[in-house]
C-alpha positions in Angstrom: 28.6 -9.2 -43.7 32.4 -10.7 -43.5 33.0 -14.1 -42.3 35.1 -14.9 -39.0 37.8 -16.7 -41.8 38.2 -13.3 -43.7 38.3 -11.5 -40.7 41.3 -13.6 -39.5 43.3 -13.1 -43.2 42.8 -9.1 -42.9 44.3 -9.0 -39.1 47.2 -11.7 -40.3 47.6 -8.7 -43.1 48.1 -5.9 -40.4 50.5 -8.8 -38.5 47.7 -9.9 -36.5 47.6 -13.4 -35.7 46.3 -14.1 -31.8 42.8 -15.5 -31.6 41.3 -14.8 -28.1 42.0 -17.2 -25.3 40.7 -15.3 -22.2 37.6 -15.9 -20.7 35.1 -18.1 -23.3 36.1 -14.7 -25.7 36.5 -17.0 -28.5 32.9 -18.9 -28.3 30.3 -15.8 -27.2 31.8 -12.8 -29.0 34.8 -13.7 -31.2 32.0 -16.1 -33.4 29.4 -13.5 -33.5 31.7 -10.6 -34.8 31.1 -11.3 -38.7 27.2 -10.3 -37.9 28.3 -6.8 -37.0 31.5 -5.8 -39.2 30.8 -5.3 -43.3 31.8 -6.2 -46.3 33.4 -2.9 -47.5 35.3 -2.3 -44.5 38.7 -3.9 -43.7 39.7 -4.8 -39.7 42.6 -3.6 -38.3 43.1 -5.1 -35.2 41.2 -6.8 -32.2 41.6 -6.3 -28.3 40.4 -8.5 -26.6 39.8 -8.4 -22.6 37.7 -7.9 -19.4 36.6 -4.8 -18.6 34.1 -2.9 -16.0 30.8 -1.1 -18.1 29.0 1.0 -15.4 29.9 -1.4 -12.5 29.3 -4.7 -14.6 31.9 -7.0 -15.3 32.0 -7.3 -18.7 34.1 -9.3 -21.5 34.6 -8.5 -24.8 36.8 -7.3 -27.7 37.8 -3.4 -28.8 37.7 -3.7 -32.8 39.5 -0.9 -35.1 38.5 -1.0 -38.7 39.1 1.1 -41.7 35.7 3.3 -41.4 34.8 3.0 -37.4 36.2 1.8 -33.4 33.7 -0.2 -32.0 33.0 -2.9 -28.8 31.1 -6.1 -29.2 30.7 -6.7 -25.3 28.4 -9.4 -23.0 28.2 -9.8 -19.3 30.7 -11.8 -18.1 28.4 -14.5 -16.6 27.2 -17.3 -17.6 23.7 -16.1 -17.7 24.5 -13.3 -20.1 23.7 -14.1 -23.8 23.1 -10.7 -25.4 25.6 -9.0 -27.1 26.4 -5.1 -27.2 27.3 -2.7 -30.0 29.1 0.1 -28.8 30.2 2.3 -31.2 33.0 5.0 -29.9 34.8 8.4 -31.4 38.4 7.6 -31.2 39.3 10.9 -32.2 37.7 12.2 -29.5 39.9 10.7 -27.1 42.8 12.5 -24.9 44.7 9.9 -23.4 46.0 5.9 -24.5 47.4 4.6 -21.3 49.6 1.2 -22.0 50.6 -0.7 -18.8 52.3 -4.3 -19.1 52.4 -6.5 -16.3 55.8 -7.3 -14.7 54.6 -11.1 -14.7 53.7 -13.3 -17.8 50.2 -14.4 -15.8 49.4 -10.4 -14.9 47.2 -8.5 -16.6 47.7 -5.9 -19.2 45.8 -2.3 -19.5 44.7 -0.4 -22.0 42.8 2.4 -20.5 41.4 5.6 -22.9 40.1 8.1 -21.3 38.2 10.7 -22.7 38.6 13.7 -20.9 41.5 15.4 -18.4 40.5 13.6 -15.0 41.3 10.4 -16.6 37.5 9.1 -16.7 37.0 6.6 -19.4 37.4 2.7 -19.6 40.2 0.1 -19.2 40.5 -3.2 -20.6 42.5 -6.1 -19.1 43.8 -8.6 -21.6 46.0 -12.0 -21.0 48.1 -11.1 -24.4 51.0 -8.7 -24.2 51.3 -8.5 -28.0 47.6 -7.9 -28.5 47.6 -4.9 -26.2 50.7 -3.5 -28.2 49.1 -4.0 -31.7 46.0 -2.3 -30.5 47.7 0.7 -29.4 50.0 1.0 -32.2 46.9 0.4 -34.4 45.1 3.5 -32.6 47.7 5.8 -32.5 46.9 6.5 -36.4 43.6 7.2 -35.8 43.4 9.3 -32.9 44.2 12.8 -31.5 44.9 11.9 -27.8 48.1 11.3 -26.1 49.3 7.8 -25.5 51.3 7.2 -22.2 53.2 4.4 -21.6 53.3 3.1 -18.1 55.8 1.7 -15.9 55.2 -2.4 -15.7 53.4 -3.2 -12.5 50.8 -5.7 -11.1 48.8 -3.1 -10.1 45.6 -2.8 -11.5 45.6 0.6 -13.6 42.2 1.8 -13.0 40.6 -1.5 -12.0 37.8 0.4 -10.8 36.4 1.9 -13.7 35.3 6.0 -13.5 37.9 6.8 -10.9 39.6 10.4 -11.2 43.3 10.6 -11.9 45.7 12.7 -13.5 44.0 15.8 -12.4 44.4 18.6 -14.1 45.2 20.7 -10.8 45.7 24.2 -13.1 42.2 23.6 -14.2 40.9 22.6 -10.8 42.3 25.4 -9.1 40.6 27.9 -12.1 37.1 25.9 -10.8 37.4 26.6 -7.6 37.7 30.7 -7.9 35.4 31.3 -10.4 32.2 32.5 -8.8 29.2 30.5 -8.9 26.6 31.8 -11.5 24.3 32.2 -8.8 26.3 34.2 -6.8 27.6 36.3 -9.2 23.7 37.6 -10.3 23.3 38.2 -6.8 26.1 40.9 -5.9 24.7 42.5 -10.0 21.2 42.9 -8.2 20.7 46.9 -7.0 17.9 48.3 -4.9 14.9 49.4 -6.5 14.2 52.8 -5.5 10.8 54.1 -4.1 7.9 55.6 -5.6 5.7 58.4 -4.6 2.9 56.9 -6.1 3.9 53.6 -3.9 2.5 55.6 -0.8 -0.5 56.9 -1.8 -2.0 53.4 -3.4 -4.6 51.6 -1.8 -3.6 49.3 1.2 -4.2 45.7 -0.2 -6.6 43.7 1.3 -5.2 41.9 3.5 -3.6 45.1 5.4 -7.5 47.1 5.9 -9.9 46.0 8.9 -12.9 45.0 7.6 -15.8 45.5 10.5 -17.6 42.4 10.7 -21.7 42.8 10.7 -23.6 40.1 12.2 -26.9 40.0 10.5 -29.7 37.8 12.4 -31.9 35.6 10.0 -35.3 37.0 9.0 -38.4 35.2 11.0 -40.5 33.4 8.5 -44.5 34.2 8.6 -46.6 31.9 9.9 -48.5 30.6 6.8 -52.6 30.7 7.2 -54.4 27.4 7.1 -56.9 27.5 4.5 -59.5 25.0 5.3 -61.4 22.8 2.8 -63.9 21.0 2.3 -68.1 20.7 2.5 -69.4 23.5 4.8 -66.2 25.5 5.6 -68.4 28.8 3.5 -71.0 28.5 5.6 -68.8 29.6 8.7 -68.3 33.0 6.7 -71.0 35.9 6.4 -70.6 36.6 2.9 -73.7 34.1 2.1 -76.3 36.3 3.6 -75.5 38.7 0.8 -76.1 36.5 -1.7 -79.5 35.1 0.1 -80.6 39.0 0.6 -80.1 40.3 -2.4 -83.0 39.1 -4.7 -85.1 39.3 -1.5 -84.4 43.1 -1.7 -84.8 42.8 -5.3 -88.2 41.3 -5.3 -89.5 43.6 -2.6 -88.5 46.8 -4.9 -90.5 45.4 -7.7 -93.6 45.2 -5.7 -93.2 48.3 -4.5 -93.1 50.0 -7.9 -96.0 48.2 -8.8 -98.5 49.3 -5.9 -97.3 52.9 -6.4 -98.3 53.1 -9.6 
C-alpha cells in the first residue's frame, strides 16, 4: 500500500502537481486512493472529474500507473459512501477525444471510447492542465486514436452511451448482409416423396374408429339365505334322515322271522 504523500511526490515526478478541487474529490476518493494502488507500482497521472456510469452521476478520478488504468469512483450524492474499483484495458481502446472549454468555468472532456460508434465514457473535469496531462500520459500506453476537439461549451457526450462518429462504411456493409435466418431459409430444398410414404398406415388420428356402445351387465339378484332355529325344518330333507333307521330296523326283523 502507498501513502497519499508518496503518491503526490511520484505525480510531481511525471510534472503533476494539481490536487483535486472539484466536487468533495479530494475528501471521499482522493484520501482513500493509497488503499487501492501498491507499493511496487509507480502513478503516472490522475484525472479527476464527474462522469455518468450507467445513468448515475458519478465522481471520481481516472488513475494511470506503471502496471494498470484504473477508476476509484462513488455516487455523487451525499448518501453515497462506497467506493468502486474499476479496472479498464487502455490498449483496448480506439479513440481519446480531448475537448477544452472556450471559458475558464466550462468544463473539460475526456471521452474514450471503446469501439467505432463512439460508445464509451466521458469525464468532465474543472482543470485544463489535468485533462492535458492525462492524455498525454495515455497516449503511451494505448493503441487508439486521440482526437482533439474544437473548444466549445458544449457538452461532448454529456449523455453517456450515445452513438457518434458512425462508421457509415460499416453500417452500410450491416444493412446488406442477409440475416442468418434468412439466409438458411432460401438453402432449404424440397424433400422429395416416397413410394413407401403412400402405402404406410394412415395415423390415428386420420382412421374412423366406429364407436360400440356396450350396455352394463344386470347384476343377479343374490338369494337370501335364512338363519337361525327352525329354518331346516321348512325343508324335506329331515324326513330322510327320520326314515332311514325306521327302514333299517324293519329289514332286520324281517330277516329274523324268515329264518
Amino acid at each position: 500500500m502507498k501513502t497519499s504523500a508518496k503518491i503526490k511526490e511520484e505525480l510531481a515526478q511525471q510534472g503533476y502537481i494539481w490536487l483535486p478541487t472539484y466536487k468533495n474529490i479530494l475528501e471521499k476518493v482522493w484520501q482513500h486512493s493509497e488503499t487501492y494502488i501498491d507499493e511496487d507500482e509507480i502513478v503516472l497521472s490522475a484525472l479527476w472529474a464527474s462522469f455518468k456510469r450507467y445513468e448515475e452521476n458519478m465522481i471520481g478520478i481516472v488513475f494511470i500507473t506503471s502496471k494498470r488504468t484504473f477508476t476509484l469512483e462513488i455516487g455523487d450524492d451525499d448518501s453515497s459512501t462506497q467506493i468502486r474499483y474499476l479496472p479498464f484495458d487502455s490498449y483496448s481502446l480506439q479513440k481519446i477525444q480531448l475537448q477544452f472549454s472556450k471559458n475558464d468555468r466550462g468544463l473539460h472532456y475526456v471521452s474514450l471510447q471503446n469501439d467505432s460508434f463512439g460508445n464509451g465514457i466521458t469525464f468532465g473535469t474543472t482543470n485544463r492542465d489535468v485533462a492535458q496531462h492525462f492524455v498525454d500520459t495515455l497516449s503511451g500506453r494505448t493503441n487508439g486514436d486521440i482526437e482533439m476537439l474544437p473548444d466549445s461549451d458544449e457538452p461532448l457526450l454529456a449523455e453517456n452511451e450515445k452513438e457518434q462518429f458512425i462508421d457509415e462504411d460499416l453500417k452500410k456493409a450491416k444493412e446488406k448482409k442477409p440475416h442468418k435466418f434468412e439466409k438458411k431459409h432460401e438453402e432449404i430444398k424440397p424433400i422429395k416423396e416416397f413410394e413407401q410414404w403412400r402405402k404406410a398406415p394412415p395415423e390415428a388420428k386420420d382412421k374412423n374408429v366406429e364407436i360400440k356402445i356396450v350396455p352394463p351387465k344386470k347384476e343377479k339378484p343374490k338369494k337370501d339365505k335364512k338363519k337361525g332355529y327352525g329354518v331346516k325344518w321348512k325343508s324335506k330333507t329331515w324326513l330322510l334322515w327320520f326314515l332311514l333307521p325306521i327302514l333299517t330296523l324293519g329289514t332286520i326283523i324281517a330277516i329274523i322271522f324268515i329264518m
